[in-house]
C-alpha positions as CSV (number, residue, x, y, z in Angstrom):
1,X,5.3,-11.7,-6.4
2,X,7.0,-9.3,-4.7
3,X,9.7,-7.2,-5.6
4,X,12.3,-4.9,-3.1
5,X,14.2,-2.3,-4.7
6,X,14.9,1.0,-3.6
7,X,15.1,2.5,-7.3
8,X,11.6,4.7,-8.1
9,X,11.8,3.8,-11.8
10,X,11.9,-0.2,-11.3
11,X,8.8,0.4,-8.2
12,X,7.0,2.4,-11.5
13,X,7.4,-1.0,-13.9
14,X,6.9,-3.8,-11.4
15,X,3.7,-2.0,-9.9
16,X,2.9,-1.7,-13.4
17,X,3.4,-5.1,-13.8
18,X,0.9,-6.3,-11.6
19,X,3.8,-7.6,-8.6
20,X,4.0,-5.8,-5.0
21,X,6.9,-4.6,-4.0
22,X,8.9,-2.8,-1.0
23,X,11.8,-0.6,-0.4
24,X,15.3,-1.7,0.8
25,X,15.1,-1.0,4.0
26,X,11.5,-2.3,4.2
27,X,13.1,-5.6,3.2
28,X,15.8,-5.6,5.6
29,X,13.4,-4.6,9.3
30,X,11.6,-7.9,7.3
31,X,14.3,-10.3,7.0
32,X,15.6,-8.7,11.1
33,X,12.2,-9.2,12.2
34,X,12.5,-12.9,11.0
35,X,15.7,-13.2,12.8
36,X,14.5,-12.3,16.1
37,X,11.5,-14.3,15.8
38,X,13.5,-17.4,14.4
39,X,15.7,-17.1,17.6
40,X,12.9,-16.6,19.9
41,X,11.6,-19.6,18.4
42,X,14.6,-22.1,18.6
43,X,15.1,-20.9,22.2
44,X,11.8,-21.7,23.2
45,X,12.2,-25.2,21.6
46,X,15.9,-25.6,23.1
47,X,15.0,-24.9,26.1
48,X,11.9,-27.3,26.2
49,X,14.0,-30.0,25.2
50,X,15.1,-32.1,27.4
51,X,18.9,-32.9,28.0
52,X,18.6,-36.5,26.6
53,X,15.8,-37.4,24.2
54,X,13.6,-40.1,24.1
55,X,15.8,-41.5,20.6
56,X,19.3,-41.1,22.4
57,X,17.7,-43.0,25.7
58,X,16.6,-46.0,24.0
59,X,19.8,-46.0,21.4
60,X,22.2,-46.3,24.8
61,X,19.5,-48.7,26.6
62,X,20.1,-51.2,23.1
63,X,23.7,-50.5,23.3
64,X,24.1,-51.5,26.6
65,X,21.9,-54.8,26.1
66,X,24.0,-55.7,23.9
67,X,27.3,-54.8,25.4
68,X,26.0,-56.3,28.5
69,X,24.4,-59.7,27.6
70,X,22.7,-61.4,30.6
């Protein structure tokens, strides 16, 4: 487990306890560091992706079979 406080006395009892912990701000260039990655990420996957997928192709290609009965 780990634990992020800022306040020395509860970083005394939850070492003491066995769990790890970090500061605040330790916490926070964490959780921004996530952020940046996450959006790196979802970029990189946006951008693969292409306009129309494969699903949405073959949903209007079944809709226009039968809208358009030969």
């Amino acid at each position: 487990m780990r634990v992020a406080t800022s306040d020395a006395l509860e970083q005394v009892i939850i070492l003491g306890g066995g769990a790890l912990r970090l500061s605040a701000n330790e916490f926070r260039r964490e959780v921004e560091a996530a952020k940046v990655e996450i959006a790196e990420i979802l970029r990189r996957n946006n951008s693969a992706r292409s306009p129309v997928s494969n699903m949405e192709k073959a949903m209007k290609a079944a809709l226009d079979k039968r809208n358009n009965p030969r």
